[in-house]
PASETI-525723 format. One record per residue (C-alpha): residue in three letters; y, z, x. Coordinates in steps of 0.02 Angstrom, whole numbers, plus 50000, padded with zeros to 5 digits. Layout:
<recs>
+------+-------+-------+-------+
! resn !     Y !     Z !     X !
+------+-------+-------+-------+
!  ALA !     Y !     Z !     X !
...
+------+-------+-------+-------+
</recs>
This chain:
<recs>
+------+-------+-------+-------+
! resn !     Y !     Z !     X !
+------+-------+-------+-------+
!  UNK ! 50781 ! 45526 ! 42819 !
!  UNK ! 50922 ! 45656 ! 42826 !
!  UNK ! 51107 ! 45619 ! 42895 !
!  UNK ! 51063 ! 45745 ! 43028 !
!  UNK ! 50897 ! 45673 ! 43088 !
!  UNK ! 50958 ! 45488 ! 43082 !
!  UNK ! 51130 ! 45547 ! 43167 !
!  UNK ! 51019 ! 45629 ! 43311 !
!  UNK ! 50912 ! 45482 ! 43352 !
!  UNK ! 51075 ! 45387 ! 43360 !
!  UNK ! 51144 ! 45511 ! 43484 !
!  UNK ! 50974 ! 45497 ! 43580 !
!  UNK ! 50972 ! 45316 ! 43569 !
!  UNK ! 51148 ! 45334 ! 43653 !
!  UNK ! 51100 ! 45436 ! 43790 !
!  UNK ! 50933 ! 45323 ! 43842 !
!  UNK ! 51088 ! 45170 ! 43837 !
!  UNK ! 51176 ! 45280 ! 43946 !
!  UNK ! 51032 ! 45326 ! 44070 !
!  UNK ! 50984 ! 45169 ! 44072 !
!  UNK ! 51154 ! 45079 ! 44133 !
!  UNK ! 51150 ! 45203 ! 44263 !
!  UNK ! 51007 ! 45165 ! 44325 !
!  UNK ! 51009 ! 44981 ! 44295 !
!  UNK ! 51115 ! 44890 ! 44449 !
!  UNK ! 51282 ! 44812 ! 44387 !
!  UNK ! 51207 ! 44625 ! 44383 !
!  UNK ! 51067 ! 44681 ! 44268 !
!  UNK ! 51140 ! 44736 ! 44106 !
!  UNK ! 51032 ! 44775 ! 43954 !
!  UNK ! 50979 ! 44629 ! 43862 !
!  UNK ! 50992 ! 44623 ! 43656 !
!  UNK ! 50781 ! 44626 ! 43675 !
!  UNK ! 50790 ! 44783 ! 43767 !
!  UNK ! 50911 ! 44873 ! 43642 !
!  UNK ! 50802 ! 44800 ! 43508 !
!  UNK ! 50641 ! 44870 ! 43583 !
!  UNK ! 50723 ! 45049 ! 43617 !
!  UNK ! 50830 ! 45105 ! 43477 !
!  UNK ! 50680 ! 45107 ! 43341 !
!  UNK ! 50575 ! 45227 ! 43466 !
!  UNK ! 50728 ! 45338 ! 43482 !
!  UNK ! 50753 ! 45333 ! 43316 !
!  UNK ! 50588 ! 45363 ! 43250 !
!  UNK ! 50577 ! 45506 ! 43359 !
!  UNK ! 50694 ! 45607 ! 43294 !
!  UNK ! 50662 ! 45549 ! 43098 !
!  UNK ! 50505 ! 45652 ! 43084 !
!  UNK ! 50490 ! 45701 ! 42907 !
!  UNK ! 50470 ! 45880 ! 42863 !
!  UNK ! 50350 ! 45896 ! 42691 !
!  UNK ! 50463 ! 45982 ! 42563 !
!  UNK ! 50405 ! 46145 ! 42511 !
!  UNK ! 50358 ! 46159 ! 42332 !
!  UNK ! 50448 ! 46275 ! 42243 !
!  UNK ! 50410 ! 46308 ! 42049 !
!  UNK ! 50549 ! 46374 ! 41934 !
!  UNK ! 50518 ! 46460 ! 41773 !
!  UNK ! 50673 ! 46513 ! 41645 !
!  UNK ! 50782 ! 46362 ! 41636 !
!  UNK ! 50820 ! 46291 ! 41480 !
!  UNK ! 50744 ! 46101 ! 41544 !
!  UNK ! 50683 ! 46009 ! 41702 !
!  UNK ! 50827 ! 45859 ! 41733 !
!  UNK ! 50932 ! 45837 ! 41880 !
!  UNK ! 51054 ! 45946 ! 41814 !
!  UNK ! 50931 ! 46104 ! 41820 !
!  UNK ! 50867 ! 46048 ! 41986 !
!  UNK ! 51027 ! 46052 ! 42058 !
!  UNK ! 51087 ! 46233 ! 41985 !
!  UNK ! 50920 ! 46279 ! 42096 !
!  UNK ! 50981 ! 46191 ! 42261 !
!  UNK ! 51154 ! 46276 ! 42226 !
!  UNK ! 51067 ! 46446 ! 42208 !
!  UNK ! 50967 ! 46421 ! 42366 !
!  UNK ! 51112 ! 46342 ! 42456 !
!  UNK ! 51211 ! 46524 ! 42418 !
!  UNK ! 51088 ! 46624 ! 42518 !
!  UNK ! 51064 ! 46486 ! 42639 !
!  UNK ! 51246 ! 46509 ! 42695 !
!  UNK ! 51215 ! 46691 ! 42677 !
!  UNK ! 51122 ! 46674 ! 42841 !
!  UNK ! 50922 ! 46696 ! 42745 !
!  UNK ! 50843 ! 46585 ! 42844 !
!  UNK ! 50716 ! 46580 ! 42714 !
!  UNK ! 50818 ! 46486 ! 42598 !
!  UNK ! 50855 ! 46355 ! 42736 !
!  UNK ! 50913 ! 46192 ! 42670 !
!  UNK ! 50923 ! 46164 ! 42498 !
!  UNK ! 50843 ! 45987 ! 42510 !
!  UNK ! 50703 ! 46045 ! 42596 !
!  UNK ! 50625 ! 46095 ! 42447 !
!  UNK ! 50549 ! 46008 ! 42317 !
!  UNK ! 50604 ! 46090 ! 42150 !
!  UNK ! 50492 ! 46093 ! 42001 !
!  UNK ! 50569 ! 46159 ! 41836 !
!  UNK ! 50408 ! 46239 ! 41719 !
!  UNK ! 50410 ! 46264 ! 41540 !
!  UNK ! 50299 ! 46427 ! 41524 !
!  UNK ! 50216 ! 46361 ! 41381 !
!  UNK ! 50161 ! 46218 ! 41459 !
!  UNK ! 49963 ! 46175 ! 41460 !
!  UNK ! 49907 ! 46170 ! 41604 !
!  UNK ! 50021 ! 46345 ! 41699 !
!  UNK ! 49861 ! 46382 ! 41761 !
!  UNK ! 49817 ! 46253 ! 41875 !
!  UNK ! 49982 ! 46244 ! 41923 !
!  UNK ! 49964 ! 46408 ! 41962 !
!  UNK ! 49813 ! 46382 ! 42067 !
!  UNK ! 49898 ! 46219 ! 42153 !
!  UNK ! 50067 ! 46308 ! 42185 !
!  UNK ! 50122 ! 46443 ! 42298 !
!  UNK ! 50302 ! 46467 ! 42291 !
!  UNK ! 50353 ! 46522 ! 42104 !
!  UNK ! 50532 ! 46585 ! 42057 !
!  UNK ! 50631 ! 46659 ! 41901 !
!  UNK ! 50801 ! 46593 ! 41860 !
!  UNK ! 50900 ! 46745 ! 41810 !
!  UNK ! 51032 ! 46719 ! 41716 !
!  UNK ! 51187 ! 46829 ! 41759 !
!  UNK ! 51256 ! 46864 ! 41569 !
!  UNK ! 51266 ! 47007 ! 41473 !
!  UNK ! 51108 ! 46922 ! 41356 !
!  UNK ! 51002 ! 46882 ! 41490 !
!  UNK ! 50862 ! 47029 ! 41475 !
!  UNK ! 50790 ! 46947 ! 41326 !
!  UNK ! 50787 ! 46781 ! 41369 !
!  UNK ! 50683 ! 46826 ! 41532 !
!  UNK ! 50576 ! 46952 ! 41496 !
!  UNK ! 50508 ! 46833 ! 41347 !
!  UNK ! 50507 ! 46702 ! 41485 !
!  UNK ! 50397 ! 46799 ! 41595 !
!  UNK ! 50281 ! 46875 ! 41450 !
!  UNK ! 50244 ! 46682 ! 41404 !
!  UNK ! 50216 ! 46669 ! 41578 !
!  UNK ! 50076 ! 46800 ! 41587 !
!  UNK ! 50012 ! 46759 ! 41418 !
!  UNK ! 49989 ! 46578 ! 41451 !
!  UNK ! 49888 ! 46623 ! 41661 !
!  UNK ! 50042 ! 46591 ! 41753 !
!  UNK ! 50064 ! 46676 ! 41925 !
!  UNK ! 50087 ! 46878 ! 41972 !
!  UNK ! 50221 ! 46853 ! 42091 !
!  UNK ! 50400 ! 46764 ! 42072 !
!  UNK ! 50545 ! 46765 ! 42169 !
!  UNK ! 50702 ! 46836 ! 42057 !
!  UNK ! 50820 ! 46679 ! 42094 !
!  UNK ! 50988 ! 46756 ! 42077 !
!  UNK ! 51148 ! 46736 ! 42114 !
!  UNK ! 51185 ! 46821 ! 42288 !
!  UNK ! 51311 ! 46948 ! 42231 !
!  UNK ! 51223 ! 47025 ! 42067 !
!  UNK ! 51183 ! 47205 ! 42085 !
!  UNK ! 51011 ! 47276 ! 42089 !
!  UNK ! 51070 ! 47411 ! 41958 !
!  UNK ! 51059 ! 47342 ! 41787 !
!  UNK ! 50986 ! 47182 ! 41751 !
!  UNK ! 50885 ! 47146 ! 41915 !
!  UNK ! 50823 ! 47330 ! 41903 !
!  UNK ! 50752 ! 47334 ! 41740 !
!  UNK ! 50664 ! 47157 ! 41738 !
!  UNK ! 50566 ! 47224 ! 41883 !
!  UNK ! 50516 ! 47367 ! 41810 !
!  UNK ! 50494 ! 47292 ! 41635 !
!  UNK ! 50394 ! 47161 ! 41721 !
!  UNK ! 50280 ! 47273 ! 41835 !
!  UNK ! 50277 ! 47383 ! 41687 !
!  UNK ! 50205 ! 47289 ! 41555 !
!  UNK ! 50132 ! 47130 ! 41619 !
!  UNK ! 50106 ! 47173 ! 41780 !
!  UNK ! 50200 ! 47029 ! 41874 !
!  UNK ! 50293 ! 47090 ! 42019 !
!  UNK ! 50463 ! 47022 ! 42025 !
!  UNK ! 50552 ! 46994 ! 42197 !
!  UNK ! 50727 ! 47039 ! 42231 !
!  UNK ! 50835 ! 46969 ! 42340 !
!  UNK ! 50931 ! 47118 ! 42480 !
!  UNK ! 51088 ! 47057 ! 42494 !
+------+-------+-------+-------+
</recs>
């Protein structure tokens, strides 16, 4: 359960406690039962759980926490940049791929939601179009989202993946407007 969900059944649990003293006459005050019996419902009411979306991530160097984070950071930069898309960073359940791995194409097939880390250094051409020709060798996916940093120009690096990518392996690479 999130800090906002838990904080918001508290806030409703506060308000049926409030209602509820209101309506209650001054000699009746709420027993220790009755808060017992109410605060769960108020609480579970408001903890709903919303399912992570999958999101697989191809062109980091490994998959530990460290990666997974760098992701949540990326996503949390165009969060705050008002894409609603990106919405909160813990919402989404962050799988880093090796592109030579086995079984790409039933991940393929079993995921949706594929993305490209892009590295922002003068080097990184190489590094991801070999990422994303491994990719189409091996039956990844067609389409990925070019995870970039929010204030890297389309001209240059961004430009030229996409077209190297449509190109010659026909994978169409999304860019991010800023």
């Amino acid at each position: 359960m999130s800090a906002q969900d838990q904080a918001a059944g508290l806030r409703k649990w506060a308000d049926l406690q409030r209602q509820q003293r209101q309506a209650t006459p001054e000699g009746n005050a709420l027993t220790d039962d009755t808060v017992a019996q109410v605060m769960p419902a108020a609480v579970e009411e408001h903890s709903t759980v919303v399912p992570q979306r999958p999101l697989m991530v191809i062109g980091l160097p490994n998959s530990g926490e460290q990666q997974i984070a760098k992701v949540k950071g990326r996503l949390a930069q165009w969060s705050v940049l008002g894409r609603r898309w990106a919405g909160d960073p813990d919402d989404w359940d962050i799988h880093i791929v090796n592109v030579n791995a086995d079984n790409l194409a039933q991940l393929k097939h079993r995921y949706s939601r594929w993305a490209l880390w892009i590295n922002s250094d003068a080097e990184a051409f190489g590094p991801m179009y070999r990422a994303l020709r491994h990719l189409r060798e091996n039956g990844g996916p067609q389409q990925l989202l070019a995870l970039h940093e929010p204030h890297l120009p389309r001209r240059g690096l961004l430009e030229n993946l996409q077209e190297a990518a449509a190109r010659y392996l026909e994978i169409e690479l999304l860019l991010l407007a800023r």
